[in-house]
N, C-alpha and C positions, 0 to 999 in steps of 0.2 A: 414523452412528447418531444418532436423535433423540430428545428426549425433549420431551413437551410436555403442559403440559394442556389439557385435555377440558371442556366442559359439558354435561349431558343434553339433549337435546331434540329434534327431530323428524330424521326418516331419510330421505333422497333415497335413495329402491331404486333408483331409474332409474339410481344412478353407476355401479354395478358390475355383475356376472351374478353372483349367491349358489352358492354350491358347495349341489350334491343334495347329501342324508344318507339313507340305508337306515333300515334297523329296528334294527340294530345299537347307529348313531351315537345314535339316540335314546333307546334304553336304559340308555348312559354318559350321556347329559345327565339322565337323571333318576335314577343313580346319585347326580351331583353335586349334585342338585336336594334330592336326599332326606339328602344329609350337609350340606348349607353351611346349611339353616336350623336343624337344632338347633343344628350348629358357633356360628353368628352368634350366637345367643340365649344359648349358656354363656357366652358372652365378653363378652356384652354386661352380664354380671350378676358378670364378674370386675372388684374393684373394684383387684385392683394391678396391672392390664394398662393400659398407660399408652394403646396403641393395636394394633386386627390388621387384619391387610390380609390382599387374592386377590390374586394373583400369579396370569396366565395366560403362559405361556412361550410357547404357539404358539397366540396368540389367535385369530388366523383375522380374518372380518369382523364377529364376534359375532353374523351371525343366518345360519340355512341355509331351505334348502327343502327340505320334505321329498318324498321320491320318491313316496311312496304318496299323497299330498294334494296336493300341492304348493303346501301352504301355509306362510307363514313361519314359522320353527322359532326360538325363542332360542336363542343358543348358550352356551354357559360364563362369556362375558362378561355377557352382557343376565342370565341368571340369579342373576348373584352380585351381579349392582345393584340388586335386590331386597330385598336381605338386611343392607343397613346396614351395609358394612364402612367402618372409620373410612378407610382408603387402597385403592386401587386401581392395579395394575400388570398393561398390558396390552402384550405384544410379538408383533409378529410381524416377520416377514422380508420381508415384501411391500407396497409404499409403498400400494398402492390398498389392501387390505385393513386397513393401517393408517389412513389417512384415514376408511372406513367405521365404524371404533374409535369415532372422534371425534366422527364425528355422533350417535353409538348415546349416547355419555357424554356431549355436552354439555349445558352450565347447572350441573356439579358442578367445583368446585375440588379436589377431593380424589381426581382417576384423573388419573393418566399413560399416555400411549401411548408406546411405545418401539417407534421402527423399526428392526430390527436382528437379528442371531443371537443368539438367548436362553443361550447358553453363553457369550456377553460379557456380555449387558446385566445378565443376573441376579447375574452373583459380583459386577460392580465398580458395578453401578449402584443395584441394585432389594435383593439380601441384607443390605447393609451399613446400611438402614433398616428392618431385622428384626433387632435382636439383641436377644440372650436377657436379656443385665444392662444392658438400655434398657425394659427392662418391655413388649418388643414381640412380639407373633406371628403367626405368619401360615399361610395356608393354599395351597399351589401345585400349580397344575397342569400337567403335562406332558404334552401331548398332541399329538406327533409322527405326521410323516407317515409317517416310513420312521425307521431308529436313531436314534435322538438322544433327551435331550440327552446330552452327553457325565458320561461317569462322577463328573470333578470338580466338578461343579456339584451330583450328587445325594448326594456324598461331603461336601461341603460342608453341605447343608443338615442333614444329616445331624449334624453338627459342632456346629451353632448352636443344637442342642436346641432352638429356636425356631418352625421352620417344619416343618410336616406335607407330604406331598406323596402327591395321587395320580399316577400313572404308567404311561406304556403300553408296553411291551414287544412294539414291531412283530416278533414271530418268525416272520408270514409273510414278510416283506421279509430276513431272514436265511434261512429255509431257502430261499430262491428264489434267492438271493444269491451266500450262503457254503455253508451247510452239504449241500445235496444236489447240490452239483455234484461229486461224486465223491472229495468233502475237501476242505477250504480252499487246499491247493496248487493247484488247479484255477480258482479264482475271480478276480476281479476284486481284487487287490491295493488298490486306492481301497474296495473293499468291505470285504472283511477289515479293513483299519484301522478304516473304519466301526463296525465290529464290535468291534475291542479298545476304542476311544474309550468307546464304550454299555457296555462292559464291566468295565471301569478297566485291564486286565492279559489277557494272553494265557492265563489259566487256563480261559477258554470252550470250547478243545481237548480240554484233557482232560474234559469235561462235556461234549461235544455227541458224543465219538466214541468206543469200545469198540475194542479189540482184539479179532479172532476168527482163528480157522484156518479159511485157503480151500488150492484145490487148489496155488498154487504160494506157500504161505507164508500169512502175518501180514496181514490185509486192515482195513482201517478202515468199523467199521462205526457210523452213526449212531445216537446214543441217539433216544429219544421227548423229544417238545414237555415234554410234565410234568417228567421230569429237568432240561431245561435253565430251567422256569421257579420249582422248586422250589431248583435254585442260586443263581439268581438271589435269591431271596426270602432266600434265608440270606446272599448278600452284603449286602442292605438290611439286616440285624441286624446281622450278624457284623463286615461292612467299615465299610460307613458310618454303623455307631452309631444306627442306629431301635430304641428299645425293642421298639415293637412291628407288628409285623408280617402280618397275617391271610394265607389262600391267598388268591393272585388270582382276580380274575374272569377265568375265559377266555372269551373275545368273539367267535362262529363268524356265517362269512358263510353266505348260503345253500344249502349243504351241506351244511353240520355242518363245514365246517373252520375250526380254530382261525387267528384274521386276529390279533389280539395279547392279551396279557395283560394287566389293569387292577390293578395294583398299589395297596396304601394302606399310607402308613408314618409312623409318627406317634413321639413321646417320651410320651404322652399314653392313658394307659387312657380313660379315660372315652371320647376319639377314638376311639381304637381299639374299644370296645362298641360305638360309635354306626356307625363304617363296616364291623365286623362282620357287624353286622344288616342294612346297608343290600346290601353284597355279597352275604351268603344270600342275600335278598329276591330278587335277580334271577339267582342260581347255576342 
């Protein structure tokens, strides 16, 4: 795992091949687009906040391409470099994607790239320069490919009353997975766990499957997406201590099927008004 700083300044595209983004993908960036600058500006007018930082967990290379253009897209990172956060915390799992980090930030003293799994880097590296009686706060985002990140990292920030987080809840990569392979006895055991880790505890069973009477007995039958991501939402209040909590955004690919849930969970009313409005806006 590494940790380094960054400068801002000019981009060698040639280094890498940019991940396409759908309609979807761009809709979440301009969800984040539409909360990180009033976010920035309250903060910036809070005179006992010592300092707030973006936190991205699964930075990626910070710019895509978009499929219908194919033109270059900011990503989560390039968008929140905009917005004057006093620190910067950028991880990913993939050394080239991290090096693209670096070009995107350099000329600034104030971002870190972290190469590594954001369920280490963030509790021992990147949280512990967010705490609440250091006059510090910060905004993170999680935005995984498939489950993750794991339960004690969102039970954590949760903890520190400090840090806000939006969050995606891949429940296509679950019910492809776990949940519609005829019940979790059925599945990939590396998956399931998957699944308990994203969930903190094995109580996603009793919440993903109903008991019914079939012809030779007792049959398990799978709940609906909204049940499992309406539990989920009450574990971000109930478990991991977010005051407050809105419905998710659900995020459908070109069908209409639900690909995952867009989570916002804050300690923070006024947050939570601001990424209220901003989820309607695009519900």
């Amino acid at each position: 795992m590494l940790r380094e700083k960054s400068e801002r300044g000019s981009i060698d595209k040639s280094s890498m091949r940019l991940d396409e983004i759908g309609i979807r993908t761009e809709v979440k960036l301009s969800v984040i687009r539409d909360y990180v600058a009033p976010y920035s500006t309250i903060l910036k007018r809070q005179g006992a906040i010592r300092e707030f930082a973006y936190i991205d967990g699964f930075a990626g290379a910070g710019q895509h391409l978009s499929r219908a253009t194919g033109d270059v897209v900011p990503g989560s990172p390039a968008i929140a470099l905009e917005h004057g956060f006093d620190r910067y915390h950028f991880v990913d799992l993939d050394g080239k994607r991290a090096e693209h980090l670096r070009q995107i930030a350099s000329r600034s003293d104030n971002v870190f790239v972290y190469e590594g799994d954001c369920n280490t880097v963030l509790l021992e590296k990147v949280f512990p320069q967010c705490r609440y009686e250091d006059y510090r706060r910060a905004l993170c985002l999680l935005d995984p490919y498939d489950l993750n990140p794991k339960w004690e990292v969102v039970q954590t920030a949760g903890a520190m009353k400090s840090v806000e987080i939006f969050l995606n809840f891949m429940i296509m990569h679950a019910n492809r997975n776990v949940l519609r392979r005829a019940g979790p006895d059925n599945a990939s055991p590396t998956e399931v766990d998957k699944l308990t880790a994203f969930w903190g505890d094995e109580s996603w069973r009793d919440v993903a499957y109903r008991k019914r009477r079939g012809l030779f007995g007792e049959v398990l039958e799978k709940t609906s997406n909204e049940n499992l991501a309406e539990a989920y939402r009450r574990r971000l209040h109930e478990i991991a201590g977010f005051r407050y909590v809105p419905e998710p955004l659900p995020m459908r690919n070109s069908k209409g099927v639900v690909v995952y849930y867009l989570y916002f969970a804050s300690q923070n009313e006024i947050g939570y008004k601001i990424a209220s409005s901003v989820l309607d806006k695009y519900r």
